[in-house]
HTML snippet that shows the backbone in 3Dmol.js (N, CA, C, O; Angstrom):
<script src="https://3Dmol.org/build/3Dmol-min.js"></script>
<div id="view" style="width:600px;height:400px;position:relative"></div>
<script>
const pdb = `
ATOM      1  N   UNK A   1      14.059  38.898   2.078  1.00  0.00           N
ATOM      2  CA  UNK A   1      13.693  37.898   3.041  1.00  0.00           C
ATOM      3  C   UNK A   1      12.615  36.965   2.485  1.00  0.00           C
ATOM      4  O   UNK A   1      12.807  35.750   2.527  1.00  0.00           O
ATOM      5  N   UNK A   2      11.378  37.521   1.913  1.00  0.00           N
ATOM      6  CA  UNK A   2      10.438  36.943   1.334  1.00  0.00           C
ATOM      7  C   UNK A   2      10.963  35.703  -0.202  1.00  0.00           C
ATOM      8  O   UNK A   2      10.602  34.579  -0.549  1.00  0.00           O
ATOM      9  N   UNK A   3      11.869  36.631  -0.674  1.00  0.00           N
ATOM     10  CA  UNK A   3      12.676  35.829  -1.650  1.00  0.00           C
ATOM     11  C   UNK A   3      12.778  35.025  -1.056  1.00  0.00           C
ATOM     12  O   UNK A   3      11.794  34.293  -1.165  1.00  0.00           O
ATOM     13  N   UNK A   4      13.888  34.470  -0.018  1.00  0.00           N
ATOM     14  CA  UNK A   4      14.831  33.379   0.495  1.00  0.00           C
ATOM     15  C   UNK A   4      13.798  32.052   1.229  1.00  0.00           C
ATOM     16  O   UNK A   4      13.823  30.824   1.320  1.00  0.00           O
ATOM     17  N   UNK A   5      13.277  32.741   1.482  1.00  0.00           N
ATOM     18  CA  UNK A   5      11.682  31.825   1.947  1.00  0.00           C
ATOM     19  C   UNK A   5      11.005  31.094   0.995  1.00  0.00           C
ATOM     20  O   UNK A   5      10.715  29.903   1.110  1.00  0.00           O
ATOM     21  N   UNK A   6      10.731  31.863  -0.020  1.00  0.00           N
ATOM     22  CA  UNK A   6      10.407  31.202  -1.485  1.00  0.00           C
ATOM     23  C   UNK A   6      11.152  29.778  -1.926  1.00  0.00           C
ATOM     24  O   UNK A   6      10.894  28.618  -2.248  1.00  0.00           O
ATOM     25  N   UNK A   7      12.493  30.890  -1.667  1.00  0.00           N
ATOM     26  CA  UNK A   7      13.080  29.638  -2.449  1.00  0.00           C
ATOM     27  C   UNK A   7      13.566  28.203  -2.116  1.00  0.00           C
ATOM     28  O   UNK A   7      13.796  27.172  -2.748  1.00  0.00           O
ATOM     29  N   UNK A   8      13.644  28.876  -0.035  1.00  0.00           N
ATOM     30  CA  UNK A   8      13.326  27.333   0.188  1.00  0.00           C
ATOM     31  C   UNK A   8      12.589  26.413  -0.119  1.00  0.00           C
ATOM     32  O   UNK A   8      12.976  25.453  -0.785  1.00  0.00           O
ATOM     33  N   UNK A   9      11.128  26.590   0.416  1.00  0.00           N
ATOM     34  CA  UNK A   9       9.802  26.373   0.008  1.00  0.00           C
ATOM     35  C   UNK A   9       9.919  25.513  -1.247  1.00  0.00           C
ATOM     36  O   UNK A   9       9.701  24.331  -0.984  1.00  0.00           O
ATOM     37  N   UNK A  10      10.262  25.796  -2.834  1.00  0.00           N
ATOM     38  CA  UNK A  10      10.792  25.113  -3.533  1.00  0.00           C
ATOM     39  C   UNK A  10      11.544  23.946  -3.437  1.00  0.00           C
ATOM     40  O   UNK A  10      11.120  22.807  -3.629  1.00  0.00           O
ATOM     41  N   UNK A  11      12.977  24.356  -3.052  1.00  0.00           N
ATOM     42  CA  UNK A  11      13.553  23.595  -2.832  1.00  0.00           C
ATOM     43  C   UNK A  11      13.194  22.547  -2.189  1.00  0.00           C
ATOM     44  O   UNK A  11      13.412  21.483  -2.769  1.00  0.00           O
ATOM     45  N   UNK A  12      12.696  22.499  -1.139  1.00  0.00           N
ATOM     46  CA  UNK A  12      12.173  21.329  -0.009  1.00  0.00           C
ATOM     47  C   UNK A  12      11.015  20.859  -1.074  1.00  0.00           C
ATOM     48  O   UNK A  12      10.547  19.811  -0.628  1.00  0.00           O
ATOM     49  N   UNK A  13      10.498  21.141  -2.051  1.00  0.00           N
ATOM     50  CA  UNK A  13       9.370  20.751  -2.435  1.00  0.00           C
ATOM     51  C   UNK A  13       9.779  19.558  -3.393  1.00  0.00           C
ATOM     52  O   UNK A  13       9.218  18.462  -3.394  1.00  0.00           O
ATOM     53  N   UNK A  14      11.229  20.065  -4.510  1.00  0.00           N
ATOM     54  CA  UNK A  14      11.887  19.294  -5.261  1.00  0.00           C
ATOM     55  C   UNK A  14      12.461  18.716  -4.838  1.00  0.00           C
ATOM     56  O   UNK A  14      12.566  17.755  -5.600  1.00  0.00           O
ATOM     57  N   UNK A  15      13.191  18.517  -3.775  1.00  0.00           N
ATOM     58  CA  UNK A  15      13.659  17.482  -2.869  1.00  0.00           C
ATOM     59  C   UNK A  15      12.823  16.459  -2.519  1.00  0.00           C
ATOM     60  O   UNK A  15      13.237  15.300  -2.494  1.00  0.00           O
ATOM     61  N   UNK A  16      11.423  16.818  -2.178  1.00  0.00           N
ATOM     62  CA  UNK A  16      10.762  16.059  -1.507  1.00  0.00           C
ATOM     63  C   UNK A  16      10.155  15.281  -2.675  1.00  0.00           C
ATOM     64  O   UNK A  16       9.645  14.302  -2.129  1.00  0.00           O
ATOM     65  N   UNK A  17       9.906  15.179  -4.178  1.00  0.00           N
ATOM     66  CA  UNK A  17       9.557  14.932  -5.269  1.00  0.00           C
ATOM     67  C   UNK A  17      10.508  14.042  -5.731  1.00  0.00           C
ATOM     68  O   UNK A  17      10.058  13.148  -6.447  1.00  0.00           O
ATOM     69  N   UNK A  18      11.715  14.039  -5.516  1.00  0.00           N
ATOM     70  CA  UNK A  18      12.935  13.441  -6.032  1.00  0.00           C
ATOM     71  C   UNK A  18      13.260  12.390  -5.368  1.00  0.00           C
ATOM     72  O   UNK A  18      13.622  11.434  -6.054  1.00  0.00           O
ATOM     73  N   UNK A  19      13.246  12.252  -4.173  1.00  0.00           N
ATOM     74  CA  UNK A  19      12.840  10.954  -2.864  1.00  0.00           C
ATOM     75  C   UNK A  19      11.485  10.312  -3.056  1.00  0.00           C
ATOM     76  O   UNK A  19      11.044   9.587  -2.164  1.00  0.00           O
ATOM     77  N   UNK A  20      11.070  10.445  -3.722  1.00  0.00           N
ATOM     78  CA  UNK A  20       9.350  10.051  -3.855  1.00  0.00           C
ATOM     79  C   UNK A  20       9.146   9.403  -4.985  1.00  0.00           C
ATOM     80  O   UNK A  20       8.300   8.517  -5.105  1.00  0.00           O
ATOM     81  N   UNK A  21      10.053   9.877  -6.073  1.00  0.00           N
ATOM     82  CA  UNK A  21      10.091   9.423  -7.351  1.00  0.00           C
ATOM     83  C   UNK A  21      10.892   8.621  -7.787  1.00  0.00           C
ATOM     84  O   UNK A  21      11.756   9.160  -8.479  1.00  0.00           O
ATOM     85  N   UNK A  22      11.032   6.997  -7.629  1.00  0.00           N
ATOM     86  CA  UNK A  22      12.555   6.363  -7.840  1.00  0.00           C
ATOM     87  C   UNK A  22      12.130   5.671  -8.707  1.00  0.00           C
ATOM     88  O   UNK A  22      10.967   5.275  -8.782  1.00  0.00           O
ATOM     89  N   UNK A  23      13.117   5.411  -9.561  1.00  0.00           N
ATOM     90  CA  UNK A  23      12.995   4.220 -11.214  1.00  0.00           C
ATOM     91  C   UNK A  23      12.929   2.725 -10.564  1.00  0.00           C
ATOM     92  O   UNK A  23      13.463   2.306  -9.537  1.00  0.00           O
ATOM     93  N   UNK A  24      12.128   2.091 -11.470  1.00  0.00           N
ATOM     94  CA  UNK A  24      12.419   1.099 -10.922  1.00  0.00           C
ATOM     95  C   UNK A  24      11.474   0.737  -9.677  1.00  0.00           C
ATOM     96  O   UNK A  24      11.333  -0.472  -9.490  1.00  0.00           O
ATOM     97  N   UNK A  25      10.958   1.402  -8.998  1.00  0.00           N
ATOM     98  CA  UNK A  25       9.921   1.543  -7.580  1.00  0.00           C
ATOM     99  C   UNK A  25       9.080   0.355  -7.965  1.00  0.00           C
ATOM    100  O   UNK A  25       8.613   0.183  -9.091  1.00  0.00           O
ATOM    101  N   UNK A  26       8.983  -0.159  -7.307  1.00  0.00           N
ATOM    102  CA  UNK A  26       7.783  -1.282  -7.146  1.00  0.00           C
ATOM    103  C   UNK A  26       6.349  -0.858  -7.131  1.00  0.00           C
ATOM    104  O   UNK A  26       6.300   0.092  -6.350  1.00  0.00           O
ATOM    105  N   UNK A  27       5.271  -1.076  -7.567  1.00  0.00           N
ATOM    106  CA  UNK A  27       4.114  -0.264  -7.437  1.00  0.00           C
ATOM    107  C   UNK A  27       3.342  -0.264  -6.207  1.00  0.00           C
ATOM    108  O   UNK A  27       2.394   0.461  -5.904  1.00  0.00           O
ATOM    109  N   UNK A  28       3.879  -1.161  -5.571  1.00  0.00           N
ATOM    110  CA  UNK A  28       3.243  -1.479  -4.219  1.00  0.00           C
ATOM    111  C   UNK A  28       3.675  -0.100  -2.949  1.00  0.00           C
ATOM    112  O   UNK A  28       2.989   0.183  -1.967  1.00  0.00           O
ATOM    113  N   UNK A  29       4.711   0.426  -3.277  1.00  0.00           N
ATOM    114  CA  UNK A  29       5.063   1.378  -3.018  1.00  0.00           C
ATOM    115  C   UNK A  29       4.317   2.251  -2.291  1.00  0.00           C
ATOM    116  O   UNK A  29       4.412   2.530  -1.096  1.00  0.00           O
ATOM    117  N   UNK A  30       3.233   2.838  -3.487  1.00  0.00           N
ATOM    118  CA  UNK A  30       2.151   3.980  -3.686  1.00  0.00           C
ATOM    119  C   UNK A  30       0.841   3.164  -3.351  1.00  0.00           C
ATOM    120  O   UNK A  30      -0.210   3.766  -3.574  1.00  0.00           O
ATOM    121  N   UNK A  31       0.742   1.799  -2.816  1.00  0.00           N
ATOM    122  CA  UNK A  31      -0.710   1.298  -2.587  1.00  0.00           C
ATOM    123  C   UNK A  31      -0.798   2.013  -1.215  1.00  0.00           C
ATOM    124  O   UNK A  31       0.182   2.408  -0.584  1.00  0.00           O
ATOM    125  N   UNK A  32      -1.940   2.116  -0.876  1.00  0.00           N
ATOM    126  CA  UNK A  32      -2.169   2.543   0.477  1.00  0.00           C
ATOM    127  C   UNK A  32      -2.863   1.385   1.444  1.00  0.00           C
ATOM    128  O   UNK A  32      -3.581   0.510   0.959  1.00  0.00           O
ATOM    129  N   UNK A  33      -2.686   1.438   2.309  1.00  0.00           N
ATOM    130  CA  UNK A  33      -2.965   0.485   3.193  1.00  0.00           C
ATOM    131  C   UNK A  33      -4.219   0.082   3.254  1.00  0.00           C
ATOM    132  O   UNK A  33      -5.120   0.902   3.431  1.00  0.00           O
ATOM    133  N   UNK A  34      -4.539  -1.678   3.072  1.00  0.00           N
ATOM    134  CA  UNK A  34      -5.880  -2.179   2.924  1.00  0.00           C
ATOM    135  C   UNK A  34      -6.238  -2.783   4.199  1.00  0.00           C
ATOM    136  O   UNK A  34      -7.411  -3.146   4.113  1.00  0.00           O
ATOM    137  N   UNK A  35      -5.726  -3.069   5.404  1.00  0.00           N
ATOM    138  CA  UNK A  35      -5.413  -3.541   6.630  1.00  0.00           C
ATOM    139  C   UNK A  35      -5.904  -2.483   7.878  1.00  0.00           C
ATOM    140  O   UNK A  35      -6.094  -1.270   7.972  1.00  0.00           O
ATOM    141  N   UNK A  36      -5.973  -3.364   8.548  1.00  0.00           N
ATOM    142  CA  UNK A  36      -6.192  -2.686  10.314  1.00  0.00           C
ATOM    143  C   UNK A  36      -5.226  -2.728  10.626  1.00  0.00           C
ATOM    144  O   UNK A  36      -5.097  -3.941  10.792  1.00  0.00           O
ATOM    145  N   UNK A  37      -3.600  -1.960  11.066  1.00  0.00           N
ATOM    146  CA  UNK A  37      -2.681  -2.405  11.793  1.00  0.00           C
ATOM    147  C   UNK A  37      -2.348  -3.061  12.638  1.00  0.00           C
ATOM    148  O   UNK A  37      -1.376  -3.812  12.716  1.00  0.00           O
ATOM    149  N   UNK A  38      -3.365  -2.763  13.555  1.00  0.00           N
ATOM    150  CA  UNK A  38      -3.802  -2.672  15.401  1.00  0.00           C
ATOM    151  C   UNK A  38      -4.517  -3.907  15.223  1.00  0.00           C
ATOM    152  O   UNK A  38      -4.084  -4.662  16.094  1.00  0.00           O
ATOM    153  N   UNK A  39      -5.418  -4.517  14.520  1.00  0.00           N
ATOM    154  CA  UNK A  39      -6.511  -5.311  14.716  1.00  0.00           C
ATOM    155  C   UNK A  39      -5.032  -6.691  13.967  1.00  0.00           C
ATOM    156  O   UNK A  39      -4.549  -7.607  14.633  1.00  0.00           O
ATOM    157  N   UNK A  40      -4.797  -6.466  12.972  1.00  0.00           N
ATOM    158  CA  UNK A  40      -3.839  -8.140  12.370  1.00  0.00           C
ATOM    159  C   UNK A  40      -2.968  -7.760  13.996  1.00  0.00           C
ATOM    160  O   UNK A  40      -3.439  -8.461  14.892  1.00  0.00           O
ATOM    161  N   UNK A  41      -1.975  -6.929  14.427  1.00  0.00           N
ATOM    162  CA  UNK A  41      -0.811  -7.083  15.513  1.00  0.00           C
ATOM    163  C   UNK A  41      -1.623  -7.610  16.824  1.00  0.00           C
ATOM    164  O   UNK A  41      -0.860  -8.111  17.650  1.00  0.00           O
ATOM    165  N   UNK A  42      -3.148  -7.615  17.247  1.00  0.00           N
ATOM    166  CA  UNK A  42      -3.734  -8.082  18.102  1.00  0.00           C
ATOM    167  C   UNK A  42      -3.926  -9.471  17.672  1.00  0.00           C
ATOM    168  O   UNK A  42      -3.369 -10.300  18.392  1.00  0.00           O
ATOM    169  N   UNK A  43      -4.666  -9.978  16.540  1.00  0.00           N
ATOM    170  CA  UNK A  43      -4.770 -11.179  16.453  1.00  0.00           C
ATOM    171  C   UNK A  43      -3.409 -12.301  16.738  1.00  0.00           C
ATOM    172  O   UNK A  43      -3.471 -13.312  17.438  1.00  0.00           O
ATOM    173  N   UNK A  44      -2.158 -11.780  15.957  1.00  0.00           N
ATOM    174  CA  UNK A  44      -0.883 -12.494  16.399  1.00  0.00           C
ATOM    175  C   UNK A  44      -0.611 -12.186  17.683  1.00  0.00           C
ATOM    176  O   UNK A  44       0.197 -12.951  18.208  1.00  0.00           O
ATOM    177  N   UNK A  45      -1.096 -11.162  18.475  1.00  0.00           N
ATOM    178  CA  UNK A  45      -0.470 -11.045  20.069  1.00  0.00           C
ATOM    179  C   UNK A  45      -1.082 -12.663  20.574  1.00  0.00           C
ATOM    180  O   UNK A  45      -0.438 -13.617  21.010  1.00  0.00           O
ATOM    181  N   UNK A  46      -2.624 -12.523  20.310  1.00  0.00           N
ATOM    182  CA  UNK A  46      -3.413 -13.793  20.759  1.00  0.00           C
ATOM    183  C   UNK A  46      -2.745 -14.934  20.364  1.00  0.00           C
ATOM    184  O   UNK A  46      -2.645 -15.798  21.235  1.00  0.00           O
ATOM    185  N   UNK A  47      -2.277 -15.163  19.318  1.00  0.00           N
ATOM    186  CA  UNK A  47      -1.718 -16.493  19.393  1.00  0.00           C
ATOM    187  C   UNK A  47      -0.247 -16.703  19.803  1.00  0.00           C
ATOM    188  O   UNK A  47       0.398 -17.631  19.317  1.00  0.00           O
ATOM    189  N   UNK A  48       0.337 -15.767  20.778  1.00  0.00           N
ATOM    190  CA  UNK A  48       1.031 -15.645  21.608  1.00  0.00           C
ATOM    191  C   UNK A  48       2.346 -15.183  20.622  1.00  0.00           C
ATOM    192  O   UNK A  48       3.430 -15.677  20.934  1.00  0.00           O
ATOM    193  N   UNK A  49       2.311 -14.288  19.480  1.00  0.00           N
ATOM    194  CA  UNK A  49       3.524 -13.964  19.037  1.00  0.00           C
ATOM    195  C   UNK A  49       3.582 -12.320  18.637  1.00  0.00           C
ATOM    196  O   UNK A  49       2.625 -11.622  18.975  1.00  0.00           O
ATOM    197  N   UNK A  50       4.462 -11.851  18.077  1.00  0.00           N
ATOM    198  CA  UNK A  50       5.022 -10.462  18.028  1.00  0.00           C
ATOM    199  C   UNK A  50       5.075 -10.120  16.642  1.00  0.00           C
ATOM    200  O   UNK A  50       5.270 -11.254  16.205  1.00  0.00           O
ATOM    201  N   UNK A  51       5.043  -9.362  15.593  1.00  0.00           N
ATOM    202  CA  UNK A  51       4.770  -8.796  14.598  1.00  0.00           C
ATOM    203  C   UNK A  51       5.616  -8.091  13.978  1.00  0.00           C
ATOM    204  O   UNK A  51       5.494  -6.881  14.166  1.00  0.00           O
ATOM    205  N   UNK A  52       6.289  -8.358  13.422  1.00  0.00           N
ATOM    206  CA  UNK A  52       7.515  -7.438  12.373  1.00  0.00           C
ATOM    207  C   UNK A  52       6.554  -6.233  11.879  1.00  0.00           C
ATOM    208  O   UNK A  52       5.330  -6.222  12.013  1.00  0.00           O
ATOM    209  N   UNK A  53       7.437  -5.095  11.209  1.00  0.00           N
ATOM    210  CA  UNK A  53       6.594  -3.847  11.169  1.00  0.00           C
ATOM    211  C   UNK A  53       6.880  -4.279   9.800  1.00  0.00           C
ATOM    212  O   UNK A  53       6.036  -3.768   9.064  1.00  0.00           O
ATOM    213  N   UNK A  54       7.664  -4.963   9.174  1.00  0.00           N
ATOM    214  CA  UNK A  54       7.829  -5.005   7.512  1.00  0.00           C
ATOM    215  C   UNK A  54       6.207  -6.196   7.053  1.00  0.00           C
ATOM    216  O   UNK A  54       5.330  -6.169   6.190  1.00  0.00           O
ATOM    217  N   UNK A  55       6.521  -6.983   8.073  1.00  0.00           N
ATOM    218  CA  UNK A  55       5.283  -8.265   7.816  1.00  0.00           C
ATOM    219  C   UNK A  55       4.042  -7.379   7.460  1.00  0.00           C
ATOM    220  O   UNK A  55       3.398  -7.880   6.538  1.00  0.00           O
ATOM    221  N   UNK A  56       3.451  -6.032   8.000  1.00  0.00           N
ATOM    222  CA  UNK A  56       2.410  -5.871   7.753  1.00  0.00           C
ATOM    223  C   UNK A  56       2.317  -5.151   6.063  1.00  0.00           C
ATOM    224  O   UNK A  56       1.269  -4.672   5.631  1.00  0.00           O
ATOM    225  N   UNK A  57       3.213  -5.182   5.512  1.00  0.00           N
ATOM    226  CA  UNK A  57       3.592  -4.284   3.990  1.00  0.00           C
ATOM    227  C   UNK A  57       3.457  -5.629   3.650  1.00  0.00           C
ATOM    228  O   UNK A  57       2.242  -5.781   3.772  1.00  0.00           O
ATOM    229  N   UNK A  58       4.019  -6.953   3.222  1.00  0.00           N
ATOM    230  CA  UNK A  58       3.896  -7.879   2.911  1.00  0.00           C
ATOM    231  C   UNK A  58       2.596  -8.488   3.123  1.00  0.00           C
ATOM    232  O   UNK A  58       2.468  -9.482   2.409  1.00  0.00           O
ATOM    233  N   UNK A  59       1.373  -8.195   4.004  1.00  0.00           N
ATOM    234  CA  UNK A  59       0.293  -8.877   4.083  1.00  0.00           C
ATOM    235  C   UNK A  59      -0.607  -8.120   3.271  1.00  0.00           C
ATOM    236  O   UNK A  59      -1.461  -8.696   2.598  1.00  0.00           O
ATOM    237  N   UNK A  60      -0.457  -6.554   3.280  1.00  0.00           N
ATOM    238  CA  UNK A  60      -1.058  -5.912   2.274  1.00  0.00           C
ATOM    239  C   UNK A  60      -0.844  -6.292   0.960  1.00  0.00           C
ATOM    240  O   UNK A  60      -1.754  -6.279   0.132  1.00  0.00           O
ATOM    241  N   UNK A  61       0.679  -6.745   0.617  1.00  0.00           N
ATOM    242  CA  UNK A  61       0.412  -6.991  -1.000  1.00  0.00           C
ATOM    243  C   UNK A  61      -0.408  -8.070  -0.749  1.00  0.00           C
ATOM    244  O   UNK A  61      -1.457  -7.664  -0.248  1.00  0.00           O
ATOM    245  N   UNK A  62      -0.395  -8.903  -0.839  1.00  0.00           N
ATOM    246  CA  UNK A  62      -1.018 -10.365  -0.507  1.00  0.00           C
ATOM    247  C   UNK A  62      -2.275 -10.263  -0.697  1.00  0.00           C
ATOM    248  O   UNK A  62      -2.956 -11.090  -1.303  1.00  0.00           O
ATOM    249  N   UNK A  63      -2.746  -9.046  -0.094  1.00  0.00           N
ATOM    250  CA  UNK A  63      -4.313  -8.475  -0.208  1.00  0.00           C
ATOM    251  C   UNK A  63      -4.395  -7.805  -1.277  1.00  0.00           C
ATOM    252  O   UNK A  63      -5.378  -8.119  -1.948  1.00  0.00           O
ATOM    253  N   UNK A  64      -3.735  -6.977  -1.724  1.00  0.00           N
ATOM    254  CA  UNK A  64      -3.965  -6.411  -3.332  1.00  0.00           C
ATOM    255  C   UNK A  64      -3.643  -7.688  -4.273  1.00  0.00           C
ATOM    256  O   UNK A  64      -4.486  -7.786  -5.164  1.00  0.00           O
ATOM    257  N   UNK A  65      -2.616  -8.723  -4.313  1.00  0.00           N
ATOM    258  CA  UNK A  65      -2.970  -9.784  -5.251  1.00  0.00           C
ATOM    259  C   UNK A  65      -3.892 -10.516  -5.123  1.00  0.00           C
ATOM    260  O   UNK A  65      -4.266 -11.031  -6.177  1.00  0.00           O
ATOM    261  N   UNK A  66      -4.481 -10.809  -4.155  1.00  0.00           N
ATOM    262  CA  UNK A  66      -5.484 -11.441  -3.875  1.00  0.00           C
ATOM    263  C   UNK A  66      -6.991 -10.970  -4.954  1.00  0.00           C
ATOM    264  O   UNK A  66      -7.712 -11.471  -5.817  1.00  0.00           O
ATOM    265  N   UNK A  67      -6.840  -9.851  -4.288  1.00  0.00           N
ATOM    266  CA  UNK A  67      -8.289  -8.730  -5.322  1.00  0.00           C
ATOM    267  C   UNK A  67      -7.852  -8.997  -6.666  1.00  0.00           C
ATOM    268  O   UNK A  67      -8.425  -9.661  -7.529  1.00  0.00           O
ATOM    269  N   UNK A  68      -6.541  -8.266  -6.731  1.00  0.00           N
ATOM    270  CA  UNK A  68      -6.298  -8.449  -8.411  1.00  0.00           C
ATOM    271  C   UNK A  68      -6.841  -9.714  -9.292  1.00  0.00           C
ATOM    272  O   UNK A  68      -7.491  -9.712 -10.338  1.00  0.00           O
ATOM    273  N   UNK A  69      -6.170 -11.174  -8.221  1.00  0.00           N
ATOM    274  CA  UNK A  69      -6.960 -12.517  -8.916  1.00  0.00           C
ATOM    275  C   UNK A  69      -8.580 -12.290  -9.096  1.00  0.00           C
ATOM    276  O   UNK A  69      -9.064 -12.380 -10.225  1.00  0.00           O
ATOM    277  N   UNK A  70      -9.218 -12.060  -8.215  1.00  0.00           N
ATOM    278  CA  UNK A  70     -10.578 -11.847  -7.973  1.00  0.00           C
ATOM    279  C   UNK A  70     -11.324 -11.259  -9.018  1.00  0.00           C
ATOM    280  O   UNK A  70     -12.304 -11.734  -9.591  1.00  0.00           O
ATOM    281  N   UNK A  71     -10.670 -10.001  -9.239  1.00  0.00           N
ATOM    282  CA  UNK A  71     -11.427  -9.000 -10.364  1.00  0.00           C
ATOM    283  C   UNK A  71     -10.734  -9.532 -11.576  1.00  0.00           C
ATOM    284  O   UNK A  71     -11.134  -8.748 -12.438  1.00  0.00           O
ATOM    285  N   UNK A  72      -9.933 -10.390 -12.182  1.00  0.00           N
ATOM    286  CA  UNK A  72      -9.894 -11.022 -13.440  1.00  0.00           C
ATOM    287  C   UNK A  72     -10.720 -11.827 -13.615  1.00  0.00           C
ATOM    288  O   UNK A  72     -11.309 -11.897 -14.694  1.00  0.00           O
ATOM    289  N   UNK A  73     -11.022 -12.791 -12.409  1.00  0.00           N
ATOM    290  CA  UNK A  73     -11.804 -13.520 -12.681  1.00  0.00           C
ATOM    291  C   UNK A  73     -13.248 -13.282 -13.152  1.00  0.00           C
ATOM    292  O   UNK A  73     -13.966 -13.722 -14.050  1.00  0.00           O
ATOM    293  N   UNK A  74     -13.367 -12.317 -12.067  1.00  0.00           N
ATOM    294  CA  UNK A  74     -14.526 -11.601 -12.337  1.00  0.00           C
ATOM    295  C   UNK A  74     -14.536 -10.914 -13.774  1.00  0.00           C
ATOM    296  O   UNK A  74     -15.694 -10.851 -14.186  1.00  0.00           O
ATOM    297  N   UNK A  75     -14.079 -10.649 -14.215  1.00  0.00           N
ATOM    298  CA  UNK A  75     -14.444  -9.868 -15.488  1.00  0.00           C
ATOM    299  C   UNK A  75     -14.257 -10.842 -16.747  1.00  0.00           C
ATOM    300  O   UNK A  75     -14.934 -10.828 -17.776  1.00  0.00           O
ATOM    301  N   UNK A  76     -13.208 -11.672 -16.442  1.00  0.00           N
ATOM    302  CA  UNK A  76     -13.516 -13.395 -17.086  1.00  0.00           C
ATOM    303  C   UNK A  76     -14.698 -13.790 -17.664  1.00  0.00           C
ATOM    304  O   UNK A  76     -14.975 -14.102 -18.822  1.00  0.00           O
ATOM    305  N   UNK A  77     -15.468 -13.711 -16.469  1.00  0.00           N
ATOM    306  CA  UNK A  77     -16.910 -14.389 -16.315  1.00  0.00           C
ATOM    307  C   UNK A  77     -18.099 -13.429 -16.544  1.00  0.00           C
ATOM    308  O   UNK A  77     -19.292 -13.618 -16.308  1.00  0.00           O
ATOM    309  N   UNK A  78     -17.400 -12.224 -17.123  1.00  0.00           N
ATOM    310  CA  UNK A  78     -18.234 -11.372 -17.580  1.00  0.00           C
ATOM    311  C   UNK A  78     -19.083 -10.847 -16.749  1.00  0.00           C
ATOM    312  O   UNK A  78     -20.203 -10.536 -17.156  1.00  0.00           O
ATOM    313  N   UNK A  79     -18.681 -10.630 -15.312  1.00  0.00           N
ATOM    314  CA  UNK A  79     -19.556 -10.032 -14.445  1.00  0.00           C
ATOM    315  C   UNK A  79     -18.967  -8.725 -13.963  1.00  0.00           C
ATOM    316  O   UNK A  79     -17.906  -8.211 -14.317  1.00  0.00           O
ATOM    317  N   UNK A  80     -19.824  -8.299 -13.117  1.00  0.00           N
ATOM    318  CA  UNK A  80     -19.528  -6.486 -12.746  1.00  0.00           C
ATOM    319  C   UNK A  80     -18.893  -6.642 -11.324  1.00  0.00           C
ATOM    320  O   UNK A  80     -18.120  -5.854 -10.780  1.00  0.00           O
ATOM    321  N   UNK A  81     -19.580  -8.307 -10.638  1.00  0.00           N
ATOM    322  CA  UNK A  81     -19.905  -7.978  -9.204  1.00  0.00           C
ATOM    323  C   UNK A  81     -18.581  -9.208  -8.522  1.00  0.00           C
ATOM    324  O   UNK A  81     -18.745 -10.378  -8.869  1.00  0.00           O
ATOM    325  N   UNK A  82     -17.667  -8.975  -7.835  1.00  0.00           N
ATOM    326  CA  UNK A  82     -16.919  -9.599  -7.328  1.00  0.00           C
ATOM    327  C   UNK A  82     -17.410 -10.941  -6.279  1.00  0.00           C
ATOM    328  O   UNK A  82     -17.952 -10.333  -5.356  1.00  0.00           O
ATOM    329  N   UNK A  83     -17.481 -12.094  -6.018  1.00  0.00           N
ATOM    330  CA  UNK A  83     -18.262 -12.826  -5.665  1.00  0.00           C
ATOM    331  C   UNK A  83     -16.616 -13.792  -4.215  1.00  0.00           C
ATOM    332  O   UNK A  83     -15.388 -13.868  -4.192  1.00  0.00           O
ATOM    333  N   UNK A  84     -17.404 -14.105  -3.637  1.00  0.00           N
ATOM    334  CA  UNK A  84     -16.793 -15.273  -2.801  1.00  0.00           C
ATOM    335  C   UNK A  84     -15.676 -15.785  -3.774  1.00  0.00           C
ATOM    336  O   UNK A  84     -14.469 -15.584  -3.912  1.00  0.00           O
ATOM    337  N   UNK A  85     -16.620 -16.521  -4.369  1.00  0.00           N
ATOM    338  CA  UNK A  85     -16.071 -18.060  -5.282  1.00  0.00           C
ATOM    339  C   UNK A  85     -14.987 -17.403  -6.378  1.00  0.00           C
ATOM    340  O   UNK A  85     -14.635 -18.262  -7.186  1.00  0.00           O
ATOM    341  N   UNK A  86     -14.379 -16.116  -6.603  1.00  0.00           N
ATOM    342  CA  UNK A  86     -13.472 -14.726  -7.415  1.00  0.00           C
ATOM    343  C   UNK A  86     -12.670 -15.387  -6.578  1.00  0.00           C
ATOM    344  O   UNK A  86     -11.848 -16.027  -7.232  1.00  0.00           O
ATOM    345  N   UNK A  87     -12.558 -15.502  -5.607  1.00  0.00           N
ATOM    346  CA  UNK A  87     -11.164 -15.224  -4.655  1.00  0.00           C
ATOM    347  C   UNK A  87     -10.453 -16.581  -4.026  1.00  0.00           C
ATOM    348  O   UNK A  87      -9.445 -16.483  -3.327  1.00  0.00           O
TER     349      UNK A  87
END
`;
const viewer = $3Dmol.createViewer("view");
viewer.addModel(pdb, "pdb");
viewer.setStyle({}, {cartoon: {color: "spectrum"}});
viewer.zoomTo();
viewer.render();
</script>
């Protein structure tokens, strides 16, 4: 019994590794969320509209390229410290 338990356990584990792991994956993938969900879907409620659930994955990259420009620049200019005028 203890066997068969095991070997689920495994199994579901390599399964779950194999769905997780795709060629080709975009790296944005594995970013984790830089956003308020609740706080961007309130601001568009206010201006009287509704919010795709994909739009908020698309505003996050936007925000990781954004930084990315920022911290080249920044290190461009030979600094440590990310500034306004980076972005």
């Amino acid at each position: 019994m203890a066997k068969k338990k095991a070997a689920k356990k495994t199994a579901k584990k390599a399964a779950a590794k194999k769905t997780t792991k795709k060629k080709g994956a975009k790296k944005t993938a594995t970013q984790e969320p830089l956003i308020v969900a609740s706080k961007v879907k309130a601001y568009v409620k206010s201006k009287g509209l509704m919010t795709a659930s994909d739009s908020l994955e698309a505003i996050n990259k936007k925000i990781y390229a954004l930084l990315d420009e920022g911290t080249e620049r920044t290190t461009a200019n030979r600094r440590s410290t990310l500034k306004p005028q980076d972005l």
